[in-house]
C-alpha positions in Angstrom: -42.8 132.9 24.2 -43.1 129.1 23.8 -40.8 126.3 25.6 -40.1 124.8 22.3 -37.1 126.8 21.7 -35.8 124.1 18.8 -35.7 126.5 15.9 -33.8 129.0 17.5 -31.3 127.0 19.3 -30.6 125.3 15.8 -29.9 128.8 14.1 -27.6 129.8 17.1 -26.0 126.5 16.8 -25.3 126.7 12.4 -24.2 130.7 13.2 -21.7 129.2 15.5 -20.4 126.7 13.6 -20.4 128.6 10.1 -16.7 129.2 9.1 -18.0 133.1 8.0 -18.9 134.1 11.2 -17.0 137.0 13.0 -15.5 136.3 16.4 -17.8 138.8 18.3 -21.0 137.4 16.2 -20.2 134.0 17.5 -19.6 134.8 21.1 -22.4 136.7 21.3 -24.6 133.5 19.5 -23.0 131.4 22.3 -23.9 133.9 25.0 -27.3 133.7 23.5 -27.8 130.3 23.1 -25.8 129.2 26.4 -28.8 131.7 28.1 -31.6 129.3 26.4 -29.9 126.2 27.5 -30.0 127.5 31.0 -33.5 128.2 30.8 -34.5 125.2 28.9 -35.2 121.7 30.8 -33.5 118.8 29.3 -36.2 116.3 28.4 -36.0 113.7 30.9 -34.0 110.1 30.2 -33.8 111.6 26.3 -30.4 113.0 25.1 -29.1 114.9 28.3 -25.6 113.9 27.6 -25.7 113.4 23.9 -22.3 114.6 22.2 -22.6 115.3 18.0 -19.7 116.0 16.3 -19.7 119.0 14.3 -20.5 117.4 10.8 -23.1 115.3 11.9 -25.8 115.9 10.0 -23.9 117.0 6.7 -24.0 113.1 5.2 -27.9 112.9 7.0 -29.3 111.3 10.1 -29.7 108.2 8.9 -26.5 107.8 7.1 -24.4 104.6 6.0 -21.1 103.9 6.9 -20.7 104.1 3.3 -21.9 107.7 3.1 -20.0 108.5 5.7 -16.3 107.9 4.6 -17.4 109.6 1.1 -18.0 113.1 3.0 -15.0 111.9 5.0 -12.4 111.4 1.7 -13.8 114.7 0.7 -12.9 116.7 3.9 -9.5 114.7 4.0 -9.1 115.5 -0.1 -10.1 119.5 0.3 -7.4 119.8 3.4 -4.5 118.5 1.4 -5.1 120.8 -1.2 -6.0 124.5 0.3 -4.9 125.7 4.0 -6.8 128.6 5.7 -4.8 131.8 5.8 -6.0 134.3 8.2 -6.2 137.7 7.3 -3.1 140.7 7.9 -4.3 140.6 12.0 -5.2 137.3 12.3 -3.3 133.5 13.0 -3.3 131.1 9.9 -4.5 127.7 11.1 -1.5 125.5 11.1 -2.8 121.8 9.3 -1.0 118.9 9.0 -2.5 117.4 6.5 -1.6 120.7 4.0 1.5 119.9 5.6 2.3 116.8 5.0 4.6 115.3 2.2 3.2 115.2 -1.2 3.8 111.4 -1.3 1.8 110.4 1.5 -1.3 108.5 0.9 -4.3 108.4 3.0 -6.9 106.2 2.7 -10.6 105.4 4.4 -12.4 102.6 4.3 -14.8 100.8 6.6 -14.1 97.1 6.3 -17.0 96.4 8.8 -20.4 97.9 9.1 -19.5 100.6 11.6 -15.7 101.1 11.6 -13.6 103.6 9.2 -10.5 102.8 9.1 -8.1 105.6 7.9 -4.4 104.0 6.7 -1.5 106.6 5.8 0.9 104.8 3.6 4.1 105.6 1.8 5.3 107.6 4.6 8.9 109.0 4.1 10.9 107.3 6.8 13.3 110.9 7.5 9.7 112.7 8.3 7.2 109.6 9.8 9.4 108.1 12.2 12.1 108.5 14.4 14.0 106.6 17.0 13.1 106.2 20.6 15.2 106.6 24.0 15.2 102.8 23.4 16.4 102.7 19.8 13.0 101.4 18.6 11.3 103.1 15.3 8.3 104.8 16.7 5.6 107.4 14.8 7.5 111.3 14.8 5.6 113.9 16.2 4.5 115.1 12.7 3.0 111.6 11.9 1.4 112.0 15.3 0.0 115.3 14.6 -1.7 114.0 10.9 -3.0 110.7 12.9 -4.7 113.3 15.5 -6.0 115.8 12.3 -7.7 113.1 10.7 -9.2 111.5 13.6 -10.7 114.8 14.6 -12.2 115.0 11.2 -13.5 111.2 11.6 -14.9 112.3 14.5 -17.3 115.5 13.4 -19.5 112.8 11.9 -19.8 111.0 15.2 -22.1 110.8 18.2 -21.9 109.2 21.7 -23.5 109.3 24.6 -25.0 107.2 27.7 -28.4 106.8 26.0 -27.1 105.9 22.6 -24.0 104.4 21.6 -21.3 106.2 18.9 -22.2 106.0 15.2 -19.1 103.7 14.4 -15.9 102.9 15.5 -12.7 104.8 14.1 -9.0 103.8 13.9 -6.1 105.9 12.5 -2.8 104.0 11.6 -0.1 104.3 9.5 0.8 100.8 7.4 0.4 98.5 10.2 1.1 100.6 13.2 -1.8 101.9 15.1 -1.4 105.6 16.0 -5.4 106.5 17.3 -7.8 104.3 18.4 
């Protein structure tokens, strides 16, 4: 068997990430694939502590910014409309953004070459924000919870790592107020 294990770590990798794949199917692609990386010398100076999200490659390697938040408003768009329900043994996955108040707007944009900026607007006041212990208006823990959904997203399409910096720069804020930086 050959050192170049590319192919097959890239399979074990997709099997993992695919939404379709069963719980013991996955661990055992992660036992597999942890077992390669083991065995496997990083290639010196080159990627040791690269982190890709897990959408990177969807929009291509060599992606605009542009590109980017399209796949981006696409992910945010499907979320809003369907939530994942697990089957009659099984947790549904709680999402915010399904969650959220029909009235809410959410919008990306990238007003620089490497920054997406994500704004929520029209935010009902009784379910955005709240009053702290010092009587100031501050995000509510819902609003929090969206700001953290959507930067996760955001983040999929990133990388970052010692040897290369992050694919751009992403802020989450609702009207004015920064809530993730």
């Amino acid at each position: 068997m050959g050192t170049d294990h590319f192919a097959r770590i890239s399979r074990l990798r997709a099997l993992i990430e695919h939404d379709n794949t069963g719980p013991d199917e996955r661990a055992t692609a992660q036992r597999m694939l942890d077992r390669i990386l083991r065995k496997t010398p990083a290639p010196s100076g080159i990627g040791a502590d690269r982190v890709y999200g897990a959408r990177h490659d969807r929009p291509g390697r060599h992606a605009s910014t542009a590109s980017i938040v399209e796949s981006v408003r696409a992910d945010i768009a499907f979320a809003r409309r369907f939530t994942v329900v697990g089957g009659p043994d099984e947790l549904t996955e709680h999402s915010q953004l399904a969650a959220a108040p029909a009235e809410l707007t959410v919008a990306v944009d990238t007003p620089f070459a490497d920054q997406i900026v994500v704004t929520i607007d029209d935010i009902p006041p009784a379910w955005g924000w709240a009053a702290d212990e010092f009587d100031r208006t501050a995000a509510s823990a819902d609003l929090r919870s969206l700001a953290d959904e959507l930067a996760e997203i955001i983040d999929s399409y990133n990388r970052d790592g010692t040897d290369v910096g992050p694919r751009f720069v992403r802020t989450v804020r609702a009207g004015r107020t920064v809530l993730v930086r």
